[in-house]
VOPAGU-2260 file (C-alpha; in pm, 1 decimal, decimal comma):
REM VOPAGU-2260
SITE   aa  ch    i         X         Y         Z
SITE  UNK   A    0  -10232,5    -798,1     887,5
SITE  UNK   A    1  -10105,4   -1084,1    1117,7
SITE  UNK   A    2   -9875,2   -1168,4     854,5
SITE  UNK   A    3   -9701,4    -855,8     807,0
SITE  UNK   A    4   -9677,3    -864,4    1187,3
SITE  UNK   A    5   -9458,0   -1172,2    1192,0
SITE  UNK   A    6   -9236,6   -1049,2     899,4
SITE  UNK   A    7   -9137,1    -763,3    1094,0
SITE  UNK   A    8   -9087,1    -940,8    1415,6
SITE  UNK   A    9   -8895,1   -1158,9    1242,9
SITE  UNK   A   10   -8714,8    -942,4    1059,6
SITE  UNK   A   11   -8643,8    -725,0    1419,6
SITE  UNK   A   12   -8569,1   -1034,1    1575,3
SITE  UNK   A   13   -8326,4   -1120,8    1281,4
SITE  UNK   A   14   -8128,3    -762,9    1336,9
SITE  UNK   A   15   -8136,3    -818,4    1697,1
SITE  UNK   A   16   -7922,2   -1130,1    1661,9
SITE  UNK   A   17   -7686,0   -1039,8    1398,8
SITE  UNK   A   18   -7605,7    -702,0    1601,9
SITE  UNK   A   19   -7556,0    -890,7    1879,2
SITE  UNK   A   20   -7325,8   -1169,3    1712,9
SITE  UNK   A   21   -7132,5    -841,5    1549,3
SITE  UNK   A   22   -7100,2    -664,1    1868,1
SITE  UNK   A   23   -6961,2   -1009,9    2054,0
SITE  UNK   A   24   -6711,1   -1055,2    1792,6
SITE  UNK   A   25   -6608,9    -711,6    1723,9
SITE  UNK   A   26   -6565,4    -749,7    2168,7
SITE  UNK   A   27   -6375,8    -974,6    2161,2
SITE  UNK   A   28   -6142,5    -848,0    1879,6
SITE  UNK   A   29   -6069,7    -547,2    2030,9
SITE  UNK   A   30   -5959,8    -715,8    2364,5
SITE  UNK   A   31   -5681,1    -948,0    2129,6
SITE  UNK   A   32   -5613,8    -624,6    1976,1
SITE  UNK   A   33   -5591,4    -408,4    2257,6
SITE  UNK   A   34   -5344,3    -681,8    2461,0
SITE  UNK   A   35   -5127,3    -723,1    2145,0
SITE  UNK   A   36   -5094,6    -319,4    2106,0
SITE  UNK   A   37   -5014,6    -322,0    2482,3
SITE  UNK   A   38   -4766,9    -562,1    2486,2
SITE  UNK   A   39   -4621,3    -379,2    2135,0
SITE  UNK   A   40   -4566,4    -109,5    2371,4
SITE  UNK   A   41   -4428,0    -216,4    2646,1
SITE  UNK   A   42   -4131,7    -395,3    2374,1
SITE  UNK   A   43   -4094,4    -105,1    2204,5
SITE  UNK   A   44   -4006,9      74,9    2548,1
SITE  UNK   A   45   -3813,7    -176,8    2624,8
SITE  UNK   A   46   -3605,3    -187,3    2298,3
SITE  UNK   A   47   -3561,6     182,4    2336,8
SITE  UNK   A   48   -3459,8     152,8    2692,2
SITE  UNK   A   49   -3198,4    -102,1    2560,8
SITE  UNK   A   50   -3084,0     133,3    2291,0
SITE  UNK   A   51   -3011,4     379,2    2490,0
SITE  UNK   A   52   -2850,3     177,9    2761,4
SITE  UNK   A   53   -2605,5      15,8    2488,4
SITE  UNK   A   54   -2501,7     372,6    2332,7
SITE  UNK   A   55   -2459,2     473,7    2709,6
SITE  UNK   A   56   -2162,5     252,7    2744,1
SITE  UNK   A   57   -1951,2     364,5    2472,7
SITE  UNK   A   58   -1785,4     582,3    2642,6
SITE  UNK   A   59   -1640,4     334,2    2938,5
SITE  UNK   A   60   -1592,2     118,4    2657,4
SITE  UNK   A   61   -1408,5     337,6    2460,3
SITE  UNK   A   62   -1194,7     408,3    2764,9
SITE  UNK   A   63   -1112,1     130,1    2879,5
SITE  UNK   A   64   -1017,4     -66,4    2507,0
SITE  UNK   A   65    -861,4     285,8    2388,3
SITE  UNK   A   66   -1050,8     167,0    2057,8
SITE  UNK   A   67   -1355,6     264,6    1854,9
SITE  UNK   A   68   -1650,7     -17,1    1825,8
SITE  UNK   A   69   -1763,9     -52,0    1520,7
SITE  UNK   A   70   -2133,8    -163,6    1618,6
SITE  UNK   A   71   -2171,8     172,0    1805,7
SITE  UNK   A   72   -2120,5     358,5    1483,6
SITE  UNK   A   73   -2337,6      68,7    1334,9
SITE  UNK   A   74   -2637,6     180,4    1603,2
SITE  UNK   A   75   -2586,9     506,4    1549,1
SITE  UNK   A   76   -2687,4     475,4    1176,9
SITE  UNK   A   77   -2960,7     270,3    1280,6
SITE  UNK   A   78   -3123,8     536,2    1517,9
SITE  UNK   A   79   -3138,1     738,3    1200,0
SITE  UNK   A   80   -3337,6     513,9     979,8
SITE  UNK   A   81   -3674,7     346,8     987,4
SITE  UNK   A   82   -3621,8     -21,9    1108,0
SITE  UNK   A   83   -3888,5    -281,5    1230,7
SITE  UNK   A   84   -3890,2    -376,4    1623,4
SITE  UNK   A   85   -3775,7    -719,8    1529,0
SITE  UNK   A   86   -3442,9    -590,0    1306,0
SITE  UNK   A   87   -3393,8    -355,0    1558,2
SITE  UNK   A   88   -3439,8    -635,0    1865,0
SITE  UNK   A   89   -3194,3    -865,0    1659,3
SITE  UNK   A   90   -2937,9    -530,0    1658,1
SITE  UNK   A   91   -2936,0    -436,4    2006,6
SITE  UNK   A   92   -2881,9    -854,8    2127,2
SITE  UNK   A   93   -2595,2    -857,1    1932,5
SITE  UNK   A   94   -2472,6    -521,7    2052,7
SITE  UNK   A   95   -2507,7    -628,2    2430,0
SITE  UNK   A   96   -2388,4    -991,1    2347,0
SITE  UNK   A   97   -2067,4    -776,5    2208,8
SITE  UNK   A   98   -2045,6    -588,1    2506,2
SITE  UNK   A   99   -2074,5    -926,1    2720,8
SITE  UNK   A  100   -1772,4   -1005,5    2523,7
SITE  UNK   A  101   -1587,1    -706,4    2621,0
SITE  UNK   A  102   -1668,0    -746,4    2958,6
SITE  UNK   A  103   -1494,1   -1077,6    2973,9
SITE  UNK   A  104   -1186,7    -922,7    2785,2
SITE  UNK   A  105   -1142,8    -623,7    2969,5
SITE  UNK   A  106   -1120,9    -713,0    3366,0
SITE  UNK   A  107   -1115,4    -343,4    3396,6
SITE  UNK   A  108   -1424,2    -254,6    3249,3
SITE  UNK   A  109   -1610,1    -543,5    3467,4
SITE  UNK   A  110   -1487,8    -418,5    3763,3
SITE  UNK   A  111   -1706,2     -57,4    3716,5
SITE  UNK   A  112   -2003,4     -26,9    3936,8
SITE  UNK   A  113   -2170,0     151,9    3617,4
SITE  UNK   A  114   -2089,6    -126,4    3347,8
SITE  UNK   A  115   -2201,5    -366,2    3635,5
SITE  UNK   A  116   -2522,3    -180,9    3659,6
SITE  UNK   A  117   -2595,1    -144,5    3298,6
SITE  UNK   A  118   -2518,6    -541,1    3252,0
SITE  UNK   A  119   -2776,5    -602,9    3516,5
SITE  UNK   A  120   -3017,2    -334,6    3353,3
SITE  UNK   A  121   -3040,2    -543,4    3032,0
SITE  UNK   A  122   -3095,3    -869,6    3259,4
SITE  UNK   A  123   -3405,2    -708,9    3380,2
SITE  UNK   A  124   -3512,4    -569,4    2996,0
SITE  UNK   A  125   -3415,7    -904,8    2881,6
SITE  UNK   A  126   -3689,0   -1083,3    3092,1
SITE  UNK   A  127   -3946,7    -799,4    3061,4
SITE  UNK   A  128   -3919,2    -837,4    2708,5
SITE  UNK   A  129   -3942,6   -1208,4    2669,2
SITE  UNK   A  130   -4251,4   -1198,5    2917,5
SITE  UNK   A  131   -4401,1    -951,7    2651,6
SITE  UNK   A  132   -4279,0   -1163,0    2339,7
SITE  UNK   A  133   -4436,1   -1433,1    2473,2
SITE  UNK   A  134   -4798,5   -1270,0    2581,8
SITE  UNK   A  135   -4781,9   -1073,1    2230,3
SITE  UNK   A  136   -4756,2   -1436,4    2067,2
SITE  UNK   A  137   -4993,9   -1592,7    2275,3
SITE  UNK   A  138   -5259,4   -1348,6    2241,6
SITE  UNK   A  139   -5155,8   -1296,7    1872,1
SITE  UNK   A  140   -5213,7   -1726,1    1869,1
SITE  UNK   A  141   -5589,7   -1682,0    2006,4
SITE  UNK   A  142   -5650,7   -1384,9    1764,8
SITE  UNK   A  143   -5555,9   -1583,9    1454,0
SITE  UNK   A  144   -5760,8   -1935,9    1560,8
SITE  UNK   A  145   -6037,3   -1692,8    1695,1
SITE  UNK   A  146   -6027,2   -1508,8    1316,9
SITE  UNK   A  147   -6050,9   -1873,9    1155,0
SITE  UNK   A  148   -6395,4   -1915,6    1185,4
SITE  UNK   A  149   -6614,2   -1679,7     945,7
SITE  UNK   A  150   -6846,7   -1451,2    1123,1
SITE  UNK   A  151   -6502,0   -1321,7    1330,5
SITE  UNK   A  152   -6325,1   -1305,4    1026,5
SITE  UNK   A  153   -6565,7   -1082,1     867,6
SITE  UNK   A  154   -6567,8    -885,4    1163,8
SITE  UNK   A  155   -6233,4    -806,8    1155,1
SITE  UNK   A  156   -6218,2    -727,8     816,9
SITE  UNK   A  157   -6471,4    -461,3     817,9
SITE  UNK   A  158   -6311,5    -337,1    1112,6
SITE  UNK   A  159   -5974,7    -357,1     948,5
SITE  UNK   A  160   -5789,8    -607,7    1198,5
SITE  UNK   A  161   -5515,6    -765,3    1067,8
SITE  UNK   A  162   -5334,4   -1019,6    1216,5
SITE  UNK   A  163   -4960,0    -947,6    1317,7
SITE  UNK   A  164   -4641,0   -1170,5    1282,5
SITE  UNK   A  165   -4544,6   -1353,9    1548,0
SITE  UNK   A  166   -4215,3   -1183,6    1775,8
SITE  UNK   A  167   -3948,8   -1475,2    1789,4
SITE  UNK   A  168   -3886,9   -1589,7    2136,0
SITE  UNK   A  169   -3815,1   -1843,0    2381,6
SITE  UNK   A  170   -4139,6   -1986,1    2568,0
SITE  UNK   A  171   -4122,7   -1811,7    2898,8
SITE  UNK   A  172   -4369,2   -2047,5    3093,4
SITE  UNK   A  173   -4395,3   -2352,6    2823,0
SITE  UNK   A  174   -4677,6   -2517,2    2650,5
SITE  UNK   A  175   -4930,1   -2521,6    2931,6
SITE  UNK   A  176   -4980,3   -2171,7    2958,9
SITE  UNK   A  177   -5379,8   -2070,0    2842,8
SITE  UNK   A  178   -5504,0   -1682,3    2770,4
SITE  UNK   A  179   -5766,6   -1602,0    2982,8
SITE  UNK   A  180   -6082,4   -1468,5    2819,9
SITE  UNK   A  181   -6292,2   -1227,5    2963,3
């Protein structure tokens, strides 16, 4: 009778423990994955923001160079097809660096309070951006060292988290800079 007693507190004490290792892992999981879906967010606002912004100038552009862009018609088509945040990141940068160019070329055009304003729009998207690029990477960093060990791994595969590919950036506060872990 004692015995049996044991094997079942052992046994309880056994489930205990693995359902509290499980619910620790699957934790802290869900807080990676919850920061790198926020930060996903917050650059796909931004990239839309940016698209819009960029299509937004055609017509001062237009205007003022009496001449049809080519990479408007080029975004255009884009806006109808499925593309991936980083093609479509990649797109608008060399859209606005265009427009930069213009800017220089036409005195004209730089001298509009609304082409001034949408120039220092994409200043401010450019550094909210990068500051998400570079928390999505670092938290998308922990996740995949956190993953490498096998009882999180498992977790996350029964759970069906997958790790993500890193957004291409410029470090926005170097090196040095740790995640904090709740």
């Amino acid at each position: 009778m004692n015995a049996t007693v044991v094997i079942i507190a052992t046994i309880a004490l056994l489930l205990v423990i693995i359902v509290c290792v499980y619910r620790y892992n699957l934790s802290k999981l869900k807080t990676y994955k919850s920061r790198l879906d926020g930060s996903i967010k917050v650059i796909n606002e931004e990239l839309e923001n940016r698209f819009k912004l960029v299509l937004d100038t055609k017509t001062m552009v237009n205007k003022v160079t009496k001449k049809e862009m080519d990479f408007y018609k080029h975004l255009e088509d884009i806006k109808n097809t499925n593309i991936a945040a980083y093609e479509l990141d990649i797109e608008i940068n060399n859209a606005i660096q265009t427009l930069r160019v213009i800017d220089t070329d036409y005195k004209k055009l730089s001298e509009k309070k609304e082409f001034k304003d949408v120039l220092r729009k994409f200043e401010e998207s450019d550094t909210k951006i990068t500051a998400a690029k570079s928390f999505f990477n670092k938290n998308n960093e922990c996740l995949i060292n956190f993953t490498r060990k096998i009882i999180p791994k498992l977790v996350a595969k029964l759970n069906k988290i997958k790790i993500q590919p890193s957004f291409e950036t410029v470090e926005l506060f170097g090196e040095d800079m740790k995640v904090i872990d709740e």
